[in-house]
C-alpha positions in Angstrom: 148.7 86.7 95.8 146.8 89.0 93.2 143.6 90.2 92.8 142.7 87.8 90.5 143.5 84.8 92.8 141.6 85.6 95.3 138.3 85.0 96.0 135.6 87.9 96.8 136.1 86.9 101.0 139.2 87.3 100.9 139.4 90.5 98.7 137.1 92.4 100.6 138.5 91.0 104.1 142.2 92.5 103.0 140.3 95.8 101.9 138.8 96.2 105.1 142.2 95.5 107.2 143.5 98.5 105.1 140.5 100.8 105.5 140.3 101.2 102.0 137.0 98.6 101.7 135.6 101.2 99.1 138.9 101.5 96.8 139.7 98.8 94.2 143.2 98.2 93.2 143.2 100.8 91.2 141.2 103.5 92.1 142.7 106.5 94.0 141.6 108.2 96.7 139.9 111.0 94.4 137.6 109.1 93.3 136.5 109.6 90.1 132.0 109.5 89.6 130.3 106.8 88.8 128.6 106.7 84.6 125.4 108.0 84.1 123.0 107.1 81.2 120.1 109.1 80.0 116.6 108.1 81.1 114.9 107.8 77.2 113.2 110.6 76.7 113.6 113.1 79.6 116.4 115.3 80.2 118.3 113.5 83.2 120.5 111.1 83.5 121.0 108.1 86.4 124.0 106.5 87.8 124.5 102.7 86.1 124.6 100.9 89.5 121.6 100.9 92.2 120.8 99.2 95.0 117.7 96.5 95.3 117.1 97.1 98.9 114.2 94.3 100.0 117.3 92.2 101.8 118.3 95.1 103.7 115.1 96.2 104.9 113.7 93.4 105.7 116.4 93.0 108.4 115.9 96.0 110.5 114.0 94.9 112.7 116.7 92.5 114.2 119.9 94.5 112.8 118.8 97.8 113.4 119.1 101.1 110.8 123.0 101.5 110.6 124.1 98.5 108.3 121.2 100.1 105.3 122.5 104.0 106.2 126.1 102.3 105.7 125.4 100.3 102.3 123.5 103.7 100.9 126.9 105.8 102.1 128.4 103.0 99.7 126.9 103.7 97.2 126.6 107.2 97.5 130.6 107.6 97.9 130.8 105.8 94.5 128.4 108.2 92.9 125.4 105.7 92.8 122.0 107.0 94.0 119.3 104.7 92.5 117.6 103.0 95.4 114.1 100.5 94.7 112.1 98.9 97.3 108.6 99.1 98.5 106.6 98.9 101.5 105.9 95.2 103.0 106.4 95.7 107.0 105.4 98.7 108.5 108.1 98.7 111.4 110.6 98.0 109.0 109.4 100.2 106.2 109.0 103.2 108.4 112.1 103.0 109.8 113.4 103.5 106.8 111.7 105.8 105.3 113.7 107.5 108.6 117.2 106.9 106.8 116.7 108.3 103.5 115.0 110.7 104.9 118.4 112.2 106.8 120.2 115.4 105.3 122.8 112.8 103.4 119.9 111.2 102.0 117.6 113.3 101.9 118.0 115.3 98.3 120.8 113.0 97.2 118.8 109.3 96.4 116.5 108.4 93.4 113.6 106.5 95.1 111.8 103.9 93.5 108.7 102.0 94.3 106.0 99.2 93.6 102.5 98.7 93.8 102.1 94.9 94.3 98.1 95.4 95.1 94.5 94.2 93.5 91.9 96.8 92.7 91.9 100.4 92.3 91.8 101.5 95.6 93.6 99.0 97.0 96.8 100.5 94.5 96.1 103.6 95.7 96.4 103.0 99.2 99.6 101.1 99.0 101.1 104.3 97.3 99.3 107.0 100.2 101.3 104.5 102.9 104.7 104.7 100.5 104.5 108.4 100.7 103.8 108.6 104.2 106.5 105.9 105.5 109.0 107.1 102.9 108.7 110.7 104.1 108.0 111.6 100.0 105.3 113.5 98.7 106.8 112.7 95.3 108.1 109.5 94.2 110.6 109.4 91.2 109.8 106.2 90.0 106.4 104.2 90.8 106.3 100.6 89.3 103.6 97.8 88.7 105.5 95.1 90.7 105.9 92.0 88.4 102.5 93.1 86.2 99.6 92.8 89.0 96.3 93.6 88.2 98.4 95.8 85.1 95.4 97.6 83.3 93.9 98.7 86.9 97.2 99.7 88.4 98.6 101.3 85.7 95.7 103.5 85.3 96.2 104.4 89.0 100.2 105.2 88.0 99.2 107.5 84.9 97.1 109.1 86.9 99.6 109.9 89.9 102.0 110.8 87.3 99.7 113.6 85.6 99.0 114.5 89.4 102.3 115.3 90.0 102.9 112.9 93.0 105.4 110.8 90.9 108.0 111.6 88.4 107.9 108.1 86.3 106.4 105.3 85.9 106.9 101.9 85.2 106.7 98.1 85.3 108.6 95.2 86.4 109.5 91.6 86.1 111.6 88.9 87.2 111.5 86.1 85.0 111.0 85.3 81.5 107.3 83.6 81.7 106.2 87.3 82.0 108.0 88.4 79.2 105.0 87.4 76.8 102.7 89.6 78.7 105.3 92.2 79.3 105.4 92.4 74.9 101.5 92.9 75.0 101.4 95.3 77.3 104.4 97.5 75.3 102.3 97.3 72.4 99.9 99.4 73.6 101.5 101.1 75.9 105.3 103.7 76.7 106.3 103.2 80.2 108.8 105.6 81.3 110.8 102.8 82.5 110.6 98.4 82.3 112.4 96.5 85.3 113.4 93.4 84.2 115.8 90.3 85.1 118.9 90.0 83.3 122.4 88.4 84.0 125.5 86.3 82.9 123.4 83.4 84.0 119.9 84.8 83.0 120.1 86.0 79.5 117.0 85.5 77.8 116.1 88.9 77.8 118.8 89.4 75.1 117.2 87.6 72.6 114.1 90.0 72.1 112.8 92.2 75.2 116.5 94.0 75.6 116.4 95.4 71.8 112.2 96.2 72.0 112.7 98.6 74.9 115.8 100.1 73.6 113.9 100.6 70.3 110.3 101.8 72.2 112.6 104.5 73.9 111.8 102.9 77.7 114.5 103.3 80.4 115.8 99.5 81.6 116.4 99.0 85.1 117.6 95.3 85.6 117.4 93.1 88.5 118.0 89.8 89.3 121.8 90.2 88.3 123.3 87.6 90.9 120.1 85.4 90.8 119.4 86.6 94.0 122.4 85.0 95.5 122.0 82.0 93.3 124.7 82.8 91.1 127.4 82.6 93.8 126.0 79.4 95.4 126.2 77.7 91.9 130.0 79.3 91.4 131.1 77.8 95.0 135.5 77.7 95.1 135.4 78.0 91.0 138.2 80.7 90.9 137.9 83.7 88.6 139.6 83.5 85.3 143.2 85.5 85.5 141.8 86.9 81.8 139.0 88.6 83.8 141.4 91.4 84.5 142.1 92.7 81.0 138.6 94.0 81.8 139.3 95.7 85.2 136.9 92.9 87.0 138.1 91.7 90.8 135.2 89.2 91.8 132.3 87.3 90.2 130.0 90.1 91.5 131.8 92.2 88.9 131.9 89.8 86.3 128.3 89.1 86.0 127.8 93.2 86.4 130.4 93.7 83.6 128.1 91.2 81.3 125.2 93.6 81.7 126.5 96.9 81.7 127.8 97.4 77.7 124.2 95.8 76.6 123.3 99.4 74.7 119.6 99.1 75.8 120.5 99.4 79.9 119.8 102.5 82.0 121.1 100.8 85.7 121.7 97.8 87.2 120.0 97.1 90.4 122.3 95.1 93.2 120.6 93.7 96.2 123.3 93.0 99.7 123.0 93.6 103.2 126.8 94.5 103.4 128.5 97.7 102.6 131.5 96.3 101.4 130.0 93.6 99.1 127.9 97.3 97.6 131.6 99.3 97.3 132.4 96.5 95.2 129.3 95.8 93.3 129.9 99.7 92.7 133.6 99.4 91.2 131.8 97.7 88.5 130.4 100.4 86.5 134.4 101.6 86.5 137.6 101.3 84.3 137.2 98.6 81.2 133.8 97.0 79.8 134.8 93.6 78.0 134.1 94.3 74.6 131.7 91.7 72.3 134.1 89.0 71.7 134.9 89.1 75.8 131.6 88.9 76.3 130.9 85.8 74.6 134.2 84.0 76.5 132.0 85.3 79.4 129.1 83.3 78.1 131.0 80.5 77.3 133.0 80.2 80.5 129.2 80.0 82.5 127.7 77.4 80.1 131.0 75.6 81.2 130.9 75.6 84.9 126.9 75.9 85.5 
């Protein structure tokens, strides 16, 4: 059986019986570090895979801390340290705030947050009880969550910034029906960053947002790049496409991840799981081949065939 015949199960279940759940075919043990792309305008660099880490959080409270400490040493191991969430459930959120907060964490992860609030005050107090569950007096990256109350909460994020209390800022969203507003609001204004959705089987963001924030000079941090677990749900038994491998891609996670990553405007790639294995994977992505443009359309054209 190869690689290519197999589906992402029963990849990552033969991994695991190895203990080699982090290594693709062919990685070696020294494992090289994962790409980095400059943030537009600063002098640093990120790593072009994150983590979205809502779904992991959220199950604390009946999974415990482990399963999130062992996704983050996932993606640590593969040279990944981008990690975005923000606070919803106390409990939850504080526990952790505990977990990046450990010496392996501690100095290693790029934390990014939301405010998702109404009103001035309200903004600010969401980003007081950030920096007191997360353990951070300074944030690197502080986000209007899907444009909320933008001109009130992105005053509040300028002003944090020119405080001191967080590195950049920025705003997200998560489906094209913001992308009008998200236009107006560049117009007038340079975040340091834009999250937005973008996929093998979301691409409107190609068509005109992509190239405006590569040409305003704003980092892209993308989300949505399985759907939110749509994208494997739609794909069901379909098996991946033996041709797939001429661009070092194992699994359909990779495939959609391989899509996104040569797009010239993208900073990192957020990937939301609950399992380690599935983020060693997601991980492997940013490695070996990129398809190039005429790939990339057989990509496309493969999707708009069994979607």
């Amino acid at each position: 059986m190869t690689i290519n015949s197999t589906t992402r199960r029963d990849f990552l279940a033969l991994m695991s019986a190895l203990g080699l759940y982090g290594l693709g075919p062919n990685e070696s043990f020294a494992q090289e570090q994962m790409p980095r792309r400059r943030i537009p305008g600063a002098d640093e660099s990120l790593p072009i895979i994150g983590l979205g880490s809502s779904k992991p959080v959220s199950q604390i409270a009946e999974r415990g801390t482990e399963h999130v400490a062992a996704i983050l040493r996932a993606l640590v191991a593969k040279g990944g340290n981008v990690v975005d969430s923000w606070p919803r459930n106390a409990p939850n959120d504080a526990a952790f705030g505990r977990v990046i907060s450990e010496p392996e964490f501690r100095d290693t992860l790029f934390i990014a947050s939301k405010i998702d609030k109404e009103g001035r005050e309200a903004g600010i107090a969401q980003f007081r009880e950030t920096q007191r569950l997360y353990q951070r007096e300074t944030l690197d990256l502080l986000q209007v969550f899907s444009l909320t109350d933008l001109e009130t909460q992105w005053a509040n994020l300028k002003d944090l910034k020119a405080a001191g209390e967080v590195r950049y800022i920025g705003v997200t969203v998560s489906s094209a029906n913001l992308y009008e507003p998200l236009e107006r609001f560049l117009a007038k204004e340079k975040p340091d960053f834009s999250q937005i959705n973008y996929s093998i089987t979301e691409r409107e963001a190609e068509e005109r947002m992509l190239p405006m924030l590569r040409d305003k000079g704003v980092g892209v941090i993308i989300n949505r790049p399985f759907m939110n677990g749509a994208y494997f749900d739609k794909l069901g038994a379909q098996p991946l496409p033996a041709w797939a491998a001429d661009f070092d891609c194992e699994s359909w996670a990779q495939f959609s991840l391989k899509y996104i990553l040569p797009h010239p405007a993208i900073t990192c790639v957020l990937t939301e799981t609950s399992n380690p294995a599935h983020m060693a994977e997601n991980a492997r992505a940013a490695f070996g081949r990129m398809p190039d443009d005429a790939e990339r359309k057989r990509m496309r054209d493969l999707m708009d065939r069994v979607l």
